[in-house]
Structures are given as structure tokens and as C-alpha cells.
Backbone bond lengths (Angstrom), bond angles and torsions (degrees), N, CA, C in turn:
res aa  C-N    CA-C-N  psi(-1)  N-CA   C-N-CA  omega(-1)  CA-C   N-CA-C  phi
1 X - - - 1.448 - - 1.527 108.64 -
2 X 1.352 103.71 132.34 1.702 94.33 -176.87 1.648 102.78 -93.25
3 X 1.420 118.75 168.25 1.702 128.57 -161.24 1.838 86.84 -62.36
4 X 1.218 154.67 -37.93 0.924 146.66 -142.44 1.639 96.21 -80.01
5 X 1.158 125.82 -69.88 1.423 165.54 174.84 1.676 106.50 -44.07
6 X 1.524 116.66 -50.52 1.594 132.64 161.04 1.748 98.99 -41.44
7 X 1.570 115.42 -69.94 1.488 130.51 -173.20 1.315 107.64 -50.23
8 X 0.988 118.92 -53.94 1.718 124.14 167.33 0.983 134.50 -54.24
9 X 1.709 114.47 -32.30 1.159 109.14 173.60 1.567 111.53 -101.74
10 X 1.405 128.43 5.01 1.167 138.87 152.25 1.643 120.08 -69.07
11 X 1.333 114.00 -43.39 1.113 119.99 157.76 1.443 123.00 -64.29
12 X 1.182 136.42 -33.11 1.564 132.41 167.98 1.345 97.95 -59.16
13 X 1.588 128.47 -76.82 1.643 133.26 168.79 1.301 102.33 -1.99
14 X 1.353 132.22 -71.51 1.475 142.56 -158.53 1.615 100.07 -73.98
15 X 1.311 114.50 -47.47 1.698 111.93 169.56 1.300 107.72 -45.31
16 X 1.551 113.61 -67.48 1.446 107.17 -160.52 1.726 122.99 -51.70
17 X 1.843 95.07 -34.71 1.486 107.09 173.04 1.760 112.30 -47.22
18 X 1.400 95.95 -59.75 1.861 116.77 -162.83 1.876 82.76 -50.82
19 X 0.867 119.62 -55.30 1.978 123.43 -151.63 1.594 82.05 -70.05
20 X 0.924 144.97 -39.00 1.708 144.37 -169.26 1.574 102.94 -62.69
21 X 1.505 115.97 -59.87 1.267 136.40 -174.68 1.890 109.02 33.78
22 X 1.143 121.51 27.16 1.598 111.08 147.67 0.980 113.40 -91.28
23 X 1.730 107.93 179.55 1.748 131.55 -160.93 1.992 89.05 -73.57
24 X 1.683 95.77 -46.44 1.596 102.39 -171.24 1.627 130.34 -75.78
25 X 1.879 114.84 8.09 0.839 75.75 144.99 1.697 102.63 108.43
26 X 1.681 123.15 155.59 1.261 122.48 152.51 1.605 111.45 -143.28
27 X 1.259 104.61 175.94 1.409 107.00 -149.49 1.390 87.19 -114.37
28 X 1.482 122.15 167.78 1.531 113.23 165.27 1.199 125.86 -59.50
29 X 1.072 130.84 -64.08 1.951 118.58 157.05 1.071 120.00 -20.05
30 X 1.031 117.16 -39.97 1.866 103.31 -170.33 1.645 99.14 -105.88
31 X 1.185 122.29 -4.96 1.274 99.52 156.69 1.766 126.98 -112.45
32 X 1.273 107.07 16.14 1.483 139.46 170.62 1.727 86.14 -81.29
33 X 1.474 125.43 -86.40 1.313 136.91 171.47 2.041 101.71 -17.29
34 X 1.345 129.01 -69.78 0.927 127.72 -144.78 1.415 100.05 -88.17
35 X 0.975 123.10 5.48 1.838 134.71 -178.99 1.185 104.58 -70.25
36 X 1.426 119.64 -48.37 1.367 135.12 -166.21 1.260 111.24 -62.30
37 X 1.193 131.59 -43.69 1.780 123.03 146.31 1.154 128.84 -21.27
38 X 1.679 121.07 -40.93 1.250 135.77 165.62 1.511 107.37 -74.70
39 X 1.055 139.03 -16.77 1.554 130.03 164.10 1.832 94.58 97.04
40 X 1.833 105.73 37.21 1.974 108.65 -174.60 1.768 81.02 -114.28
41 X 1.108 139.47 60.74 1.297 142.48 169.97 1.443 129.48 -40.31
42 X 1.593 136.50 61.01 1.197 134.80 -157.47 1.512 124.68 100.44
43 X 1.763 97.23 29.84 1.484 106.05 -149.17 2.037 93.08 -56.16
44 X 1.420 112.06 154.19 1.435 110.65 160.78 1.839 116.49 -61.88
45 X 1.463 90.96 135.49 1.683 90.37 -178.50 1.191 108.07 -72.44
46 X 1.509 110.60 -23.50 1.696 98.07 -169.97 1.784 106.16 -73.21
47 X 1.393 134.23 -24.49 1.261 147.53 172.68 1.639 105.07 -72.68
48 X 1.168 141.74 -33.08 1.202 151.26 117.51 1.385 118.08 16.23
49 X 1.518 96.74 -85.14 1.893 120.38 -167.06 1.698 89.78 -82.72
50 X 1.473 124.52 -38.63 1.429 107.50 178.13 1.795 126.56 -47.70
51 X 1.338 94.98 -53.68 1.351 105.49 157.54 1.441 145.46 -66.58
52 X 1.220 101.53 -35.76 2.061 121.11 147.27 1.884 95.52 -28.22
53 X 1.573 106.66 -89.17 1.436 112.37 -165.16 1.608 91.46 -60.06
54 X 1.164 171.74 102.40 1.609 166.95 161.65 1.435 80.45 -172.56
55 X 1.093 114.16 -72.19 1.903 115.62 178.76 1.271 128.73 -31.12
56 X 1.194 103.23 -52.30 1.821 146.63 178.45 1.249 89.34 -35.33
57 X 2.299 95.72 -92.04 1.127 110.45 -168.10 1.616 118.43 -32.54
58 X 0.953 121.17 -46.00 1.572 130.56 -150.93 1.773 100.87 -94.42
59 X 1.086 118.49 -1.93 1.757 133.76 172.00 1.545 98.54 76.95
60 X 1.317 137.70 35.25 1.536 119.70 -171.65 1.721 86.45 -113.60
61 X 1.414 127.05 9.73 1.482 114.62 162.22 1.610 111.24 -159.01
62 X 1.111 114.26 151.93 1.370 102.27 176.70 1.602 109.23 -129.97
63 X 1.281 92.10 160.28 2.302 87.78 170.99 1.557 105.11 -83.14
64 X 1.094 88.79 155.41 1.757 103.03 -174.54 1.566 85.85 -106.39
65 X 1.440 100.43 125.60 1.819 105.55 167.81 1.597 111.15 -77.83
66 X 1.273 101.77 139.76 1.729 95.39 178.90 1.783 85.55 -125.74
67 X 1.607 92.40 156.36 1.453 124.67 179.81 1.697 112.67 -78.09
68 X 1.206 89.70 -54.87 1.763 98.92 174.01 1.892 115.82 -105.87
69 X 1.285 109.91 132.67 1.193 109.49 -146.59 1.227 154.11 9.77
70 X 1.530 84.94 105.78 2.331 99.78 -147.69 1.846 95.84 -72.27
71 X 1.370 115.69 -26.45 1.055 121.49 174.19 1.563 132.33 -32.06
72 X 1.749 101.67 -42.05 1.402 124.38 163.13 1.702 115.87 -82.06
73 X 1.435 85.98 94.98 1.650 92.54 -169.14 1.825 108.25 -84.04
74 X 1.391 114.33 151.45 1.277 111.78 -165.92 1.591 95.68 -159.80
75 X 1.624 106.03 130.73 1.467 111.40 174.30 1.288 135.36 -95.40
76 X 1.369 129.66 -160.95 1.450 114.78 157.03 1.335 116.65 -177.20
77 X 0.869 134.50 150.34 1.808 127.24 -142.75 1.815 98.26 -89.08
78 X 1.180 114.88 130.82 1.520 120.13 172.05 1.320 123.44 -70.58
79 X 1.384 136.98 -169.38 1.449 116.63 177.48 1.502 111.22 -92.48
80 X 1.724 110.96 8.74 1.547 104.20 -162.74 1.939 75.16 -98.90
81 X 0.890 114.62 -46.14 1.976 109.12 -175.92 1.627 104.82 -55.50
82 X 1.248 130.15 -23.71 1.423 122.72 174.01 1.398 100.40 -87.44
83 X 2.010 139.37 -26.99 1.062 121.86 174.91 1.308 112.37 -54.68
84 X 1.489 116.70 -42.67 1.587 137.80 -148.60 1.790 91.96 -68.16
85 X 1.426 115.64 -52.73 1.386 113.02 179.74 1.635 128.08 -45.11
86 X 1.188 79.26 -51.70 1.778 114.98 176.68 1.853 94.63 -43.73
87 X 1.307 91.69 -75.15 1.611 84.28 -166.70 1.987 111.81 -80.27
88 X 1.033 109.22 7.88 1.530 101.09 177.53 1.885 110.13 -130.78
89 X 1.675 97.85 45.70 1.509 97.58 -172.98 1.065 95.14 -74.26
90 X 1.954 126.93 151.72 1.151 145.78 133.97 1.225 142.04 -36.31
């Protein structure tokens, strides 16, 4: 992925989160699924979760802990990933 294309598809990630906007969150499937709006068609999950933790690190998403199978990990955009939108709309 070249840096142009990386940003973009970090920025869709953060879309799909912001358009989700519950406490609970999305899971990798459904935000693998919601990529495809962005024209990331079958994106790899493992490129996915790379960017998940890139998000993480940087506070623009966090994992939502679940009680019943924590295994199914699922994120959700913080208020610094809705600032980031805010100021870098398209």
C-alpha cells in the first residue's frame, strides 16, 4: 500500500467507526463489510487489525471489552478520531 492509499484507508476505518457511533462498537466483519463503500473490496483482515492497533495506539479508536466472548474483538472511534474527521473532511 503506498502512504497515500495507507491514509485513506485509515481514514475510511475511522468513517466506518464514526457511521456505527454506538457504545458497542464493530467487529472486524462488519467493518471489513463496510470498507467496501470506500471502494477497499475484500480488504485483508490481517491489514485490518494492523491498522485497528495504529488507531489504538494514537487514541482515535478503542476496543470495546465484551463480557461474553471477549475473543470477538470490536472497536469504536474515540472523541479524538471524530476530532481528526472533523478537521480533515474530504
Amino acid at each position: 500500500m503506498t502512504p497515500e492509499s495507507r491514509e485513506f484507508f485509515r481514514k475510511a476505518i475511522l468513517s466506518v467507526l464514526d457511521t456505527n457511533g454506538t457504545k458497542y462498537g464493530l467487529a472486524l466483519r462488519a467493518i471489513r463489510s463496510f470498507l467496501e463503500i470506500y471502494g477497499f473490496r475484500n480488504a485483508p483482515g490481517d491489514d485490518i487489525l494492523k491498522e485497528m492497533e495504529y488507531l489504538c495506539d494514537k487514541g482515535f479508536a478503542e476496543g470495546v471489552g465484551k463480557q461474553i466472548s471477549p475473543e470477538n474483538t470490536a472497536w469504536r472511534i474515540t472523541a479524538a478520531g471524530r476530532d481528526f474527521l472533523a478537521l480533515n473532511e474530504q
